[in-house]
Steps between C-alpha positions, in 0.01 A plus 500: 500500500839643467571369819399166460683466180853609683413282735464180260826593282693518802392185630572310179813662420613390852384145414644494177858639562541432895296208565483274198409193730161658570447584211520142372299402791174661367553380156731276243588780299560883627497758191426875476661884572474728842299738296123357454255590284170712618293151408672284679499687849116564431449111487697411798374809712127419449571157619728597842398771793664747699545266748732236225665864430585517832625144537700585151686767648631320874609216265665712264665707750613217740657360172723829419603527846593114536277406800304200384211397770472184641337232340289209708610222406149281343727249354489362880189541692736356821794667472549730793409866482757753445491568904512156635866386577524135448692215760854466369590243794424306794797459725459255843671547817656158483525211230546220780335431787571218794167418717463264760112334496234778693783770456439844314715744340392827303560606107480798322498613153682849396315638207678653214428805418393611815252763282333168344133524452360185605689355798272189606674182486379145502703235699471146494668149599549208300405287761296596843526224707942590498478861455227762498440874482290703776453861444400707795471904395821569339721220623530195342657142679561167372427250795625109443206250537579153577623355218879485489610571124557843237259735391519856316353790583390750180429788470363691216398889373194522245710548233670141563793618628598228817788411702529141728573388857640131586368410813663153642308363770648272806333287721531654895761313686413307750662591890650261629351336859734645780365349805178316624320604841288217721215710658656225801797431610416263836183273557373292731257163413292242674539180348185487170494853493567728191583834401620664189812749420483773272822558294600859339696504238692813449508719273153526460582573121702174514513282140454160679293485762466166566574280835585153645434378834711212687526370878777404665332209669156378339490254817450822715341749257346477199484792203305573184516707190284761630729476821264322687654313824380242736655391800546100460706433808702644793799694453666795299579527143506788265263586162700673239381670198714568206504715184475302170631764315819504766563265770709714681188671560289379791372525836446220858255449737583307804244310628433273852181226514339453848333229553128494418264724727168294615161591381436761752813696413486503181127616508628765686783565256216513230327705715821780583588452109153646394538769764817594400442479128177707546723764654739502234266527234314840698860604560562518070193656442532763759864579353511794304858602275599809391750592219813625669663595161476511124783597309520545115684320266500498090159332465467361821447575857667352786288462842532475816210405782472493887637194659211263654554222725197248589633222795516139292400642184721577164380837426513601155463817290258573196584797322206702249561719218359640175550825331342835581163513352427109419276321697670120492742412758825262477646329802810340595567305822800489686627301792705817586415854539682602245389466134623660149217600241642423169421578119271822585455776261743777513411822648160398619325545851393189672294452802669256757364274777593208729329242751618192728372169428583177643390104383376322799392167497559548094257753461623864434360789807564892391560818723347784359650717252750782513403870447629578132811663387543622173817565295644567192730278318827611323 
């Protein structure tokens, strides 16, 4: 009893001379003396246990010594815990950004503190179809869509902390056409017969495209659009074919007209024709290609395949991709052997293959394809 009555005094004189503010906590008005009566610590000590006692004492002692334990703070139910460490800021790599349409570039986000709690962040784009976000692991790119135009990349912490990226998108420029191939350079023609020319226009990434064909003497040879040309009488003239896009840009054919064969000879031109294009057509699909080279570049790969030669017959390359592990292939044809993958992922692995084809008698024949080659873009 003595104990508990020590106890009590002590506690109130400490509230009452050290800690007035908790004393007018517990109630409007604080009145009485360190020394208690023997009635009054009988009524509060029936009504507390040893355990309160115990309680008593930590508090009292904490409060004589000056360490005051930590409070949670109910006030708040989402306020962070005393251990979490909140996101002061959200810093990007870059504030601008210059993309051409397909093209990719990577961002990153420096957290601050670098002892912050929660460190997932949500990015998004104002507008997709300019700008948008793809997340792979831990790196993050913005890749240009085909909308020319401005978009901005956010980011943001959970607490709302953000930062912004202004991504200005630009239409690919167009190559212009450097020269233009005839896949012949020198024919020969009876009188009513007809063959057709096939123009290349190169680059094969070239802008404009687009041809026109013109004779220089429709009384001896005749030309198309599709660089179809009949022999009309005897003699020599030349079929040109010139760029739209630049008419310094084109390529001749010369061309001599025989006089008509008779029925007999030309069955047995019809009859050598067939032969001959039956042998061209076994002679594409017995051709097999192989990729010489690949060589990295930043998210493309530049290739190189086997040269193949078929006698009369424009051979032409198709080139096969997709990335390691998907199961859809892309393709790209070439009139050269050479070809340059563009807009590919960075850093990925992509299996490679090529084959010949040729268009005879305008339908398309294919050689088999390559054995694959895989690599690794930069």
């Amino acid at each position: 009893m003595k104990k508990h009555k020590r106890i009590l005094s002590l506690l109130l004189a400490v509230t009452l001379t050290a800690l007035p503010a908790l004393a007018l906590c517990k109630s409007t008005t604080v009145t009485g003396h360190a020394d208690l009566t023997d009635d009054i610590v009988n009524q509060v000590t029936d009504k507390i246990t040893d355990k309160v006692i115990e309680d008593v004492e930590k508090q009292v002692t904490n409060i004589i010594s000056g360490n005051t334990p930590d409070t949670p703070n109910t006030s708040n139910p989402q306020a962070p815990t005393a251990s979490a460490v909140a996101v002061s800021s959200v810093v990007l790599n870059t504030h601008t950004m210059t993309l051409y349409s397909g093209s990719s570039e990577s961002l990153s986000a420096t957290i601050l503190p670098a002892n912050a709690t929660n460190k997932l962040l949500t990015w998004s784009s104002s507008n997709p179809l300019i700008a948008k976000v793809d997340i792979v692991g831990n790196r993050v790119s913005v890749i240009a869509g085909s909308l020319p135009g401005k978009a901005t990349i956010a980011v943001r912490s959970p607490e709302g902390v953000s930062d912004t990226c202004t991504v200005y998108v630009k239409e690919l420029p167009g190559e212009e056409v450097t020269s233009i191939a005839l896949d012949e350079t020198t024919k020969v023609l009876h009188i009513g017969e007809s063959v057709t020319l096939t123009a290349t226009v190169n680059p094969s990434s070239a802008k404009d495209k687009s041809v026109y064909w013109t004779s220089s003497n429709n009384e001896v040879v005749t030309v198309d659009s599709t660089g179809k040309i009949t022999g009309v009488s005897e003699g020599n003239a030349h079929v040109r074919v010139t760029s739209i896009a630049d008419n310094s840009r084109y390529a001749i054919c010369s061309i001599s007209v025989m006089p008509a064969q008779n029925t007999e000879d030309n069955n047995k031109a019809d009859e050598d024709a067939k032969i001959q294009t039956q042998q061209q057509i076994k002679a594409i699909q017995n051709t097999k290609a192989r990729l010489l080279s690949v060589t990295p570049r930043d998210g493309r790969l530049k290739v190189t395949a086997s040269q193949k030669t078929v006698d009369g017959v424009a051979v032409k390359y198709q080139f096969r991709y997709r990335q390691k592990g998907a199961k859809k292939w892309k393709a790209k044809s070439s009139p050269s052997r050479n070809v340059d993958l563009k807009n590919l992922k960075r850093g990925k692995k992509y299996t490679l293959q090529v084959r010949v084809f040729a268009t005879i008698d305008q339908k398309k024949y294919y050689g088999g394809w390559s054995s694959s080659v895989t690599k690794k873009t930069k």
